[in-house]
N, C-alpha and C positions, 0 to 999 in steps of 0.2 A: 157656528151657524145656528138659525134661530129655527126653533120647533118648527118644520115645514117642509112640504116636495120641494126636493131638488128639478129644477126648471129644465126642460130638456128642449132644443130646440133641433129641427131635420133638415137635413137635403139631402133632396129626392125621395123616394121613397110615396111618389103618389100614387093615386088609385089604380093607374094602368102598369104599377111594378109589382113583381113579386117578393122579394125581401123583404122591402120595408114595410109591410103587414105584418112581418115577423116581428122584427123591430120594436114594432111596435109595445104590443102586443106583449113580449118579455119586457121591455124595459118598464109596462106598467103593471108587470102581475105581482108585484112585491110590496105594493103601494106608497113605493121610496120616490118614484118620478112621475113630472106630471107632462105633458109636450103641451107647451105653449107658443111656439110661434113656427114656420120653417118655409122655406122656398122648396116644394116637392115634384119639381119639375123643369124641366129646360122650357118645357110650354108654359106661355103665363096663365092661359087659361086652363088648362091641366091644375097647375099648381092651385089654382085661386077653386076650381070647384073639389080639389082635394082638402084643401084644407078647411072649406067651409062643412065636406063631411066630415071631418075631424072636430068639428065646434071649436074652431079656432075663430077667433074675432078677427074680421077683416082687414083691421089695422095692423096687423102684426104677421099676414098671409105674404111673405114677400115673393117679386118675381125675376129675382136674381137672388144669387147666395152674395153675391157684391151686398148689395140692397141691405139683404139679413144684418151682414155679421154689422155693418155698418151703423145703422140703425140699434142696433140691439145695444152697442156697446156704449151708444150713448142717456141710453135707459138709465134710469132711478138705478140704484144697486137692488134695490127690494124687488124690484121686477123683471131687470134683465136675466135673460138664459143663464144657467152653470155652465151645462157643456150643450155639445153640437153634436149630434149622430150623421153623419156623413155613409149613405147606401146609394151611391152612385156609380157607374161604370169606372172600372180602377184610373182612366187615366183622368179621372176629375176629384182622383183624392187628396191630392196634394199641396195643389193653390190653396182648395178654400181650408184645407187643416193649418195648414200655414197661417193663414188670416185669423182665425180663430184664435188659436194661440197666439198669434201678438196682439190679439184685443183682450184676452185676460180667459178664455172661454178652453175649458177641457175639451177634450173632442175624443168619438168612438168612432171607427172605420171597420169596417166591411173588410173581410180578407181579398185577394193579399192587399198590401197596406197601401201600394204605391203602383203606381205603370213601369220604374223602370229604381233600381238599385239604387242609383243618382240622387234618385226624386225622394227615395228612403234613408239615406246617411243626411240629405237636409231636414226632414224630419225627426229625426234622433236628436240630431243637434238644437234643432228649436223647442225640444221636449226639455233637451238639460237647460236650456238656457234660459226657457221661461220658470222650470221646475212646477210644470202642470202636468198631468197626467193623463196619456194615450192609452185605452183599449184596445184589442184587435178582437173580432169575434171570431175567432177559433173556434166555433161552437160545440165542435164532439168533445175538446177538454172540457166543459161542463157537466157533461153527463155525473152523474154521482158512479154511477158504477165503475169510470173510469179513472177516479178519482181516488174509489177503493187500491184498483188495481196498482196505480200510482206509487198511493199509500203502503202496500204490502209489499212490493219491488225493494225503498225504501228500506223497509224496515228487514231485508233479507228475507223472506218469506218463500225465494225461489233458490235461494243463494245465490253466487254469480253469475248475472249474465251470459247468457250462450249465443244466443241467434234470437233474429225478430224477423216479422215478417205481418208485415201493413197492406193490405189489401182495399183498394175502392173503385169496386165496379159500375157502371151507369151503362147504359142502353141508350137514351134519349135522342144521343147525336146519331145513331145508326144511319140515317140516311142524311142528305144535307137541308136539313127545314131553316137553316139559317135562309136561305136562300129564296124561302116566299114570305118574312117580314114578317114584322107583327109580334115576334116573339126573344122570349131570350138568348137565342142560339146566335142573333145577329151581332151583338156586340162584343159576344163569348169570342167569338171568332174573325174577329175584324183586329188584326196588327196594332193599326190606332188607335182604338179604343182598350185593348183587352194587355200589349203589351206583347213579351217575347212569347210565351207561356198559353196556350190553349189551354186542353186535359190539366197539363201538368201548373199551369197559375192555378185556375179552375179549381181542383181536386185534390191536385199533387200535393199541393201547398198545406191541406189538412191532412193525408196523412203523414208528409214528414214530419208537422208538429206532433200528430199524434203520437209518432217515435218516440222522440227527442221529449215529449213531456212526462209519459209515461217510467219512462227508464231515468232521465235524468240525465241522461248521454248527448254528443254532441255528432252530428256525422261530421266526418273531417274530409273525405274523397269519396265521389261514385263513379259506377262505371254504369252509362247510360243508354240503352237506346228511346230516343222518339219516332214516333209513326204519325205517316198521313194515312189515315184506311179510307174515307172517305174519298174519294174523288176531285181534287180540285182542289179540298178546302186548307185555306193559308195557314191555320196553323195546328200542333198535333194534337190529335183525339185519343189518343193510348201511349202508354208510355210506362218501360220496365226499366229497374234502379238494384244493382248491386249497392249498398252501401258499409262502408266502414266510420265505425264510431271511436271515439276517444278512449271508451272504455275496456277498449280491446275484442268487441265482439261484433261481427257484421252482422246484417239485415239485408232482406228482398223487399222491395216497392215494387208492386206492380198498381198500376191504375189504367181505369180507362173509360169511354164515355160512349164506344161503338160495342158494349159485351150486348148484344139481342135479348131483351127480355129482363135484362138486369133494370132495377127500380134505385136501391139507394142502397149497396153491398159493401159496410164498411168491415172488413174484418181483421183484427188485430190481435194476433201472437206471439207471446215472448216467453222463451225457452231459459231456464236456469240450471243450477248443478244440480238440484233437489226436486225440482216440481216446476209445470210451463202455467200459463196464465192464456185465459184466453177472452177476448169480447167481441160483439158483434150488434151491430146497432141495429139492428133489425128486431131485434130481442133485450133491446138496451138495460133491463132490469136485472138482468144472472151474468155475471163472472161464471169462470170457469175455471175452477183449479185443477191441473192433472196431475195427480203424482205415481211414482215408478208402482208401488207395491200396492195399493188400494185405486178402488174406481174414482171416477172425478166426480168434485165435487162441486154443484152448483152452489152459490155463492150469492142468494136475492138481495138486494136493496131496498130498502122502505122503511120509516119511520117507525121504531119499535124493535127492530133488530137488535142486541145487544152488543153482535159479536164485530159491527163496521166501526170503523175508526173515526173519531170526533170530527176528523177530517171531511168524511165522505157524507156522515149526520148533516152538519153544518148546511150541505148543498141538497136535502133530502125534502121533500116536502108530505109526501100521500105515506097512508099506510102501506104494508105489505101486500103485493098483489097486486098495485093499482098503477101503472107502469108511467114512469115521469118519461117524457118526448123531447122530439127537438125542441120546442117553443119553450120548457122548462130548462134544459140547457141553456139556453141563451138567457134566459131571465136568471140564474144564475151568475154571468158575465156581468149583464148588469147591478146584479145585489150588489157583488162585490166590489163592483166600480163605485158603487153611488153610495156605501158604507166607506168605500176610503176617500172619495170626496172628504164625505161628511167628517168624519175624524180628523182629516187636514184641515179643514176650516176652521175645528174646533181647535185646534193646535194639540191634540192627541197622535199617536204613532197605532196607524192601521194594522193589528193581526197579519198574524199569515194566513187565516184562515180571507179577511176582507181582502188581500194584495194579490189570491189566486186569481187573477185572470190573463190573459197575454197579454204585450205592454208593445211596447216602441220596440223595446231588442227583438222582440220573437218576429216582428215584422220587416224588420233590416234581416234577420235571418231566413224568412220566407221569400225575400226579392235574392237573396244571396242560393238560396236554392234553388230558384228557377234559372238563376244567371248560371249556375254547377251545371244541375240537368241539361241544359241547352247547350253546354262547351262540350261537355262529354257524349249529349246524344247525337249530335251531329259531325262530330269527329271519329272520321273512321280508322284515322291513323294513328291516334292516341286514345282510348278507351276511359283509361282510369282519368280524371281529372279532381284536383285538389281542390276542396271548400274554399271558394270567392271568401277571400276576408278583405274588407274595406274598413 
């Protein structure tokens, strides 16, 4: 690839969404990508004055993702998009990621990956088959401090595995505001659009990865209940998970989106034979190490530290004290995507350090989760049910 930003083109993500500011925003704080063209709305007029405040030139503002990918692929090579960042409601991930990859176009998607399981083994398959590369923004594995944690688990730092315990509380949905329009709560909660999975696509879906990425472990069966607490609304807003992992050691999930007063409560615990580890995104910059015979020890992140692993450096930007956020998480996802572009074009093999981010598999596993949670929380006659493998 020739000294230059890698071309990023969107859908969705226009002026009246909240994500795709996100998006944005990380995908160019590294100054690896540049977004040159995107359809950012089901509305053409939507789209067309989002992207004109984006300084997108109007030729290239499209008002279908048809339109886009179509167009695009017939571009000069020097100009056409690399990938496609796809921040639209889940059940519109899948066509146009589809499309993309058979025009020759990377693509990143917004968790969870797919509307339904189905929709996610055809995407797996059309990743190996074109051997292009899928992101998923899993955004809290970005964090650096959780990378640390990662990193020390790894390297036996707690020694064996014992118990975990993933925690994501929200408040937001407590009463039913889906129900007077206008905002995000309506398509969260709409079967059609959002899939099996409310709280648990929603929410659940980051902390199980957060499990499973942290430990390195795999859940194999939970035992689940979901709730409706809200009144009416179609699908669940709380939801608690027994799980059992490959490693021989269970975990608790609890999540939910009615806790009153909760804002954004991610908190993650994993217990070993030596010493527990703990994070908490609220405070996203300190680990927590606890061990049996001395007080715990806070564990800061920041640029200058000696004592964090190359690993967690790598994904580190501020000095000490200056606390990296979500938006730095996610910009993260994309370094690392848009450095293993770049290496593949160049016919190099991407680090491990460039290849951290979730792929195609963690996202067949994220639809595989929600299809677990949903057999098991609605079965009152079988509790325990075994991890959906397709």
């Amino acid at each position: 690839m020739e000294n230059r930003k890698i071309r990023m083109g969107m859908i969705g993500g226009g002026s009246d969404a909240f994500i795709g500011a996100i998006h944005r925003r990380a995908a160019l704080m590294e100054n690896q990508i540049e977004l040159v063209c995107g359809c950012f709305s089901i509305n053409p007029d939507i789209s067309l004055s989002s992207g004109r405040s984006y300084f997108i030139p109007n030729s290239r503002i499209y008002l279908t993702w048809q339109e886009m990918i179509e167009k695009e692929s017939k571009l000069p090579k020097d100009q056409r998009i690399d990938f496609v960042t796809i921040v639209t409601p889940n059940k519109f991930h899948c066509e146009p990621a589809l499309a993309a990859l058979d025009a020759g176009f990377n693509v990143v998607i917004d968790k969870p990956m797919t509307y339904s399981l189905e929709e996610a083994l055809l995407l797996r398959e059309k990743v190996k088959e074109t051997g292009l590369t899928l992101a998923l923004t899993h955004v809290y594995s970005g964090y650096p401090a959780v990378k640390e944690m990662k990193k020390r688990i790894a390297n036996g730092a707690i020694g064996k595995v014992r118990r975990l315990f993933v925690e994501y509380s929200q408040g937001w949905l407590t009463k039913r505001i889906e129900l007077k329009g206008g905002n995000n709560a309506v398509w969260r909660n709409d079967p059609k659009a959002a899939g099996k999975g409310g709280c648990v696509g929603d929410i659940g879906t980051h902390a199980w990865h957060l499990a499973e990425y942290v430990t390195g472990a795999k859940v194999t069966e939970v035992c689940a209940e979901l709730r409706h607490i809200a009144d009416g609304r179609p699908l669940d807003d709380d939801a608690v998970a027994f799980m059992h992992f490959d490693q021989g050691f269970p975990g608790l999930l609890q999540v939910t989106q009615v806790a009153t007063g909760e804002a954004n409560n991610i908190r993650l615990r994993v217990y070993g034979e030596t010493a527990g580890m703990e994070w908490r995104q609220m405070e996203p910059n300190i680990l927590y190490m606890k061990w049996l015979d001395r007080p715990t020890e806070e564990v800061r992140v920041g640029n200058g530290y000696a004592y964090l692993s190359d690993f967690t450096k790598w994904n580190t930007r501020t000095p000490g004290g200056h606390p990296e956020g979500f938006i730095e998480a996610f910009a993260n996802i994309y370094q690392n995507f848009a450095l293993t572009l770049r290496a593949k074009a160049n016919g190099e093999t991407p680090t491990e350090e460039m290849l951290d981010f979730p792929t195609v598999e963690d996202g067949v596993r994220g639809m595989q989760f929600i299809e677990t949670m949903v057999r098991a929380g609605y079965n009152n006659d079988e509790k325990w049910q075994k991890w959906v493998e397709k």
